[in-house]
C-alpha positions as CSV (number, residue, x, y, z in Angstrom):
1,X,0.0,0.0,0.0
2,X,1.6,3.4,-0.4
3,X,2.2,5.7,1.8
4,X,0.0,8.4,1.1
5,X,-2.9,5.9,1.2
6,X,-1.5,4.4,4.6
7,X,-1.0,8.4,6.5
8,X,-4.9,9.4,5.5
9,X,-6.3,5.8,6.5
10,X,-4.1,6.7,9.6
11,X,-5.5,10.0,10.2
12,X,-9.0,8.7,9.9
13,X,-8.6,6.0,12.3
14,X,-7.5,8.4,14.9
15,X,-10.1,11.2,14.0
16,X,-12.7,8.0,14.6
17,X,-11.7,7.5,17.6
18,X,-11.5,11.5,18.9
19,X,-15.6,11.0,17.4
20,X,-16.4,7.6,19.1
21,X,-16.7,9.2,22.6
22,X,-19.3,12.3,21.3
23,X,-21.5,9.8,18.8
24,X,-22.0,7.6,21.7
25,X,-22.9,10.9,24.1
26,X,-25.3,12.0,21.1
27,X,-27.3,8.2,21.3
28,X,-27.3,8.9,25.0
29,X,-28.8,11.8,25.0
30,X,-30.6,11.1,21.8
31,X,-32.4,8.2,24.7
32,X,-32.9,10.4,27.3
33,X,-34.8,13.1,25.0
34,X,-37.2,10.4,23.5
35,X,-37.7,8.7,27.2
36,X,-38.3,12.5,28.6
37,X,-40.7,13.2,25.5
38,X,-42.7,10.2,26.3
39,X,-43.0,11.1,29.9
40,X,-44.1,14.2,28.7
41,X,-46.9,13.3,26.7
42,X,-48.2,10.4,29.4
43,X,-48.4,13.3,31.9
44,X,-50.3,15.7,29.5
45,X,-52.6,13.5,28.6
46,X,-53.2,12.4,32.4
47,X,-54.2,16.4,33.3
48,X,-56.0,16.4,30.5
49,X,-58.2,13.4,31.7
50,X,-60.4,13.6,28.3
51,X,-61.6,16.8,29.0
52,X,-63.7,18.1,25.7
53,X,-65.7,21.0,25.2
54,X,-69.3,20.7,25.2
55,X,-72.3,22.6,24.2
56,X,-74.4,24.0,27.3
57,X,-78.7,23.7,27.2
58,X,-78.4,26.9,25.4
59,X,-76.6,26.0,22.5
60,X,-73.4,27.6,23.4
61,X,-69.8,26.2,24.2
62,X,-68.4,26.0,27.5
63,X,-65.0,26.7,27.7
64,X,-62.7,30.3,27.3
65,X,-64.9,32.9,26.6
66,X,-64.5,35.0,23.4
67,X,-62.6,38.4,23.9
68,X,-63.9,41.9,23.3
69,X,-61.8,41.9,19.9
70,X,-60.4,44.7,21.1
71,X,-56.9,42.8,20.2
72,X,-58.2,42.4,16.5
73,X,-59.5,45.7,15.9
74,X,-55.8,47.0,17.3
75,X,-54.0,44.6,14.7
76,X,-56.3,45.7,12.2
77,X,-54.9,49.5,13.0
78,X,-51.6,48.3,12.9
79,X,-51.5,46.4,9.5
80,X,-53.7,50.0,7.9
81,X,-50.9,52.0,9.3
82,X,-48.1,49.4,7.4
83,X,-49.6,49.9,3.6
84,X,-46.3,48.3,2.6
85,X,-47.1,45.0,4.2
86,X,-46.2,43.9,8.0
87,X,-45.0,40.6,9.3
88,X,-46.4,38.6,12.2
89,X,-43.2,38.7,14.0
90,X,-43.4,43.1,13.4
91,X,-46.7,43.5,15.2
92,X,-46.3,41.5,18.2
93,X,-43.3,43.5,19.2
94,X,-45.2,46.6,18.0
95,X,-48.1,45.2,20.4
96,X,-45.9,44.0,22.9
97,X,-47.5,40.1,23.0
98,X,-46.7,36.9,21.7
99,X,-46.7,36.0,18.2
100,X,-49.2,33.0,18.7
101,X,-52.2,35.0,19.0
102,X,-51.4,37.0,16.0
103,X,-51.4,33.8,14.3
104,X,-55.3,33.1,15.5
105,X,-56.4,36.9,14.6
106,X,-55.0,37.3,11.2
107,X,-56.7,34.6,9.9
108,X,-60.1,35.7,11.1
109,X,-59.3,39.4,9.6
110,X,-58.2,37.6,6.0
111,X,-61.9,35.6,6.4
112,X,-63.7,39.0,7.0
113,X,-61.3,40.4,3.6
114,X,-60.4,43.3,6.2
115,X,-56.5,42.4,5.1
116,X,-54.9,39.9,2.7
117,X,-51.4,38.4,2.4
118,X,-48.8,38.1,0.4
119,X,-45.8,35.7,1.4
120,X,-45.1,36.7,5.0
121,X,-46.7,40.3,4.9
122,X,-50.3,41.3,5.9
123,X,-51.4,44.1,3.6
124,X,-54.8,46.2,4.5
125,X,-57.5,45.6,1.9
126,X,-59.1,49.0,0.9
127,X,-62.0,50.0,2.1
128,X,-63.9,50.0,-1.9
129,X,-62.5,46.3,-1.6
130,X,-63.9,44.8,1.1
131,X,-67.4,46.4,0.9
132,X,-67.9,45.1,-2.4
133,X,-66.8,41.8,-0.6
């Protein structure tokens, strides 16, 4: 075998065995993650315990009562005063809350055509728009 071939086999061997000790951390903690995960989910869906909503003699849902849509109508604002478009991410800061309600009240606003998007950006729809809507 030559001796270039025999110095990079060499060099591999060792640089294995500076790895070995780190892939066999990674399946370790690879285990421990999926054992902790599974924990997880057992004890969620113990509190839980089947809970669904269900309607009330009236008709209505029990559960979290709707807001004021006070939050909407101030998103709303927001995405008018943006006519260049405004990201998800942009008005939570901007609002000073998390993005995941954002995620709930944009859609509702698209459904109502009181804004539209384009890739990432919300745009206003004008108002001609969405009263011929």
């Amino acid at each position: 075998m030559s001796e270039f071939l025999q110095e990079k086999l060499s060099e591999i061997d060792k640089r294995l065995e500076e790895l070995r000790p780190l892939v066999e951390e990674f399946h370790s903690l690879e285990a421990a993650r999926a054992a902790l995960d599974q924990v997880g989910a057992e004890r969620r869906g113990a509190r839980r315990g089947g809970r669904r909503r269900t309607t009330t003699g009236a008709g209505r849902t029990r559960g979290r009562r709707r807001g004021t849509g006070q939050r909407a109508l101030q998103t709303l604002e927001l995405v008018r005063q943006s006519p260049q478009g405004i990201t998800i991410p942009e008005l939570a800061a901007k609002m000073g809350m998390r993005q995941n309600y954002l995620y709930r009240v944009l859609p509702s606003l698209h459904k109502e055509g009181k804004v539209r998007k384009r890739g990432r950006l919300w745009f206003p729809v004008e108002e001609e728009q969405s009263e011929a809507a």
